[in-house]
C-alpha positions in Angstrom: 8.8 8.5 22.0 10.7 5.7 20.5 9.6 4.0 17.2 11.0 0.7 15.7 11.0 0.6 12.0 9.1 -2.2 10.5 9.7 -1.5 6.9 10.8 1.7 5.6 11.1 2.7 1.6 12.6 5.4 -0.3 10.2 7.7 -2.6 11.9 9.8 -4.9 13.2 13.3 -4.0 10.4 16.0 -4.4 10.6 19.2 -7.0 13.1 21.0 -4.1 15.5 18.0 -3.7 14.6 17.0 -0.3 14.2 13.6 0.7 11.1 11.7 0.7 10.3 8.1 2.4 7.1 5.8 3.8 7.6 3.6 6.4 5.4 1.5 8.5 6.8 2.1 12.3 5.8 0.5 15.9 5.7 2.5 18.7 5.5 0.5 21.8 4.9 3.6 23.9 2.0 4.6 22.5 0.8 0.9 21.8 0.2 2.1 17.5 1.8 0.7 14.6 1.9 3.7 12.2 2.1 3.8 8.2 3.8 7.4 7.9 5.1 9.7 4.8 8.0 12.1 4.9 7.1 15.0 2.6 7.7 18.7 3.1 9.9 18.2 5.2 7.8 16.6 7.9 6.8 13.4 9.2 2.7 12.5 8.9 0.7 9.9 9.8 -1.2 8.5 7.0 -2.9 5.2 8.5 -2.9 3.1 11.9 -2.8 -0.8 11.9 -4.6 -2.9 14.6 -1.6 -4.1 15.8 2.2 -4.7 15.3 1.9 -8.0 13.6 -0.7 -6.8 10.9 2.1 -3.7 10.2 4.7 -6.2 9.8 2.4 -8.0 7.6 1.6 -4.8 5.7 5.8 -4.6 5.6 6.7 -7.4 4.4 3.6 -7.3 1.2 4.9 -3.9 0.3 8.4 -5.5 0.5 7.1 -8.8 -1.9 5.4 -6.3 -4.2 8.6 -4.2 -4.6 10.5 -7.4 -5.3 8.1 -8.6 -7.8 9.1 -9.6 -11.4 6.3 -7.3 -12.6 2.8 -6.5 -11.2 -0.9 -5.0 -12.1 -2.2 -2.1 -10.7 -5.9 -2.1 -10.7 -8.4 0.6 -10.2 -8.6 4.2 -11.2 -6.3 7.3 -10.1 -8.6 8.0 -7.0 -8.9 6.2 -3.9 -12.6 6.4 -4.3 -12.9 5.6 -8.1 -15.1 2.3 -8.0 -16.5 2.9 -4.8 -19.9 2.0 -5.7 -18.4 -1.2 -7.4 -17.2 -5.0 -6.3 -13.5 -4.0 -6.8 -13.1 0.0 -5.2 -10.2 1.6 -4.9 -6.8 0.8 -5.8 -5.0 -3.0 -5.5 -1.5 -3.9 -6.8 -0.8 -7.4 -7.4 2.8 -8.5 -7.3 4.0 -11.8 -9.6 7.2 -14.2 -9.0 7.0 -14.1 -13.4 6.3 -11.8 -16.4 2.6 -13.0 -17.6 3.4 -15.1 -21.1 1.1 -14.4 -24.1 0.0 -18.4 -24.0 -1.0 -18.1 -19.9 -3.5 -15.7 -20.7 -4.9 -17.5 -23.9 -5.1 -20.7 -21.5 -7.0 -19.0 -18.9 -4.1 -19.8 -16.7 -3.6 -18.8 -13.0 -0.7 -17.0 -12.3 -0.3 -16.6 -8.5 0.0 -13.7 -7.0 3.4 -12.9 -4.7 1.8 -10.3 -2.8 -1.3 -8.2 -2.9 -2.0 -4.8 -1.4 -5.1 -3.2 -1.6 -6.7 0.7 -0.8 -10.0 1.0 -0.6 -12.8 2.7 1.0 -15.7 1.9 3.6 -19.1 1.2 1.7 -20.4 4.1 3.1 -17.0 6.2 1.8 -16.6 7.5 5.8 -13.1 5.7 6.2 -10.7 4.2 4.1 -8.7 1.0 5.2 -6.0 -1.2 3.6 -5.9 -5.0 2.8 -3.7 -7.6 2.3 -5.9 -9.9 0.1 -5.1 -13.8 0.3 -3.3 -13.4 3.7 -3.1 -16.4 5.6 -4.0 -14.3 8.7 -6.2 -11.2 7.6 -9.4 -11.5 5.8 -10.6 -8.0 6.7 -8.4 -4.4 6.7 -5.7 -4.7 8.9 -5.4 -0.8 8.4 -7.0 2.4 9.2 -6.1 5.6 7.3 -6.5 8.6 9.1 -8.8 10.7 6.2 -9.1 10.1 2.5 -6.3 12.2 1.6 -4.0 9.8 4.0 -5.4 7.2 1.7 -4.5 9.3 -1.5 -1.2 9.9 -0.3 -0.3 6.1 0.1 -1.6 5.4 -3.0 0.7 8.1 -4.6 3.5 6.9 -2.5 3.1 3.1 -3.4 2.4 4.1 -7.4 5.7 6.0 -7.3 7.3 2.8 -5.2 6.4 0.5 -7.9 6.9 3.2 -10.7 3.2 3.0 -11.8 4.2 6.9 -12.7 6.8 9.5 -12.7 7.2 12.6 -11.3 7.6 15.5 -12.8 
């Protein structure tokens, strides 16, 4: 089966050396658009996107966010921290500008260069991803295949953006 790379991003090497990368991937063949994780030596199939355009959506956010001047990560360490709440999961926000002291005494809007967003069904049976304030998608454009897809993304994307380090 042949796949055509719609983004594809680096993670750092694991505790063994070995290479480690996400990518979002379309594969005509099997008409799916795939967000996969190469760890342990082995590609796995973390979420599946409606279609090819809402994976190249999904590409070109994570893509904004990693060329952000800096972002917010909000939400606790698990995929289903909040999940009883207005704001579950886990969202980063990517900015074109560092936030200045006097923007947030002013109650000023910064806006937002790209938004990506984890979170979990209300009834906690699926987990799907957003791209909040998309032009084109209101609702997930994203299905993950089990919550500990979902945990692995978010791993994956905190390490993209360095919201931590590895040991």
């Amino acid at each position: 089966m042949s796949a055509t790379p719609l983004g594809f991003w680096k993670l750092p090497a694991d505790a063994q050396g070995r290479a480690r990368h996400l990518a979002i991937v379309s594969a005509p063949e099997a008409a799916q658009t795939l967000l996969l994780l190469n760890d342990d030596g082995g590609w796995r199939r973390l979420a599946v996107f409606q279609d090819e355009l809402a994976g190249r959506a999904a590409a070109r956010t994570v893509d904004a966010l990693l060329q952000s001047v800096t972002y917010l990560r909000m939400g606790g360490t698990d995929v289903l921290d909040g999940a009883d709440t207005a704001r579950p999961g886990v969202e980063w926000v990517g900015y074109e500008k560092d936030f200045e002291e006097d923007d947030l005494a002013q109650g000023r809007e910064v806006d937002a260069r790209a938004r990506l967003w984890i979170l979990p069904a209300v009834d906690g049976a699926s987990v799907g991803l957003k791209l909040p304030g998309h032009a084109r998608y209101d609702d997930a454009v994203a299905e993950f295949a089990d919550v500990d897809a979902a945990r692995a993304a978010v791993a994956a994307v905190d390490e993209l953006v360095g919201a931590v380090r590895r040991r």
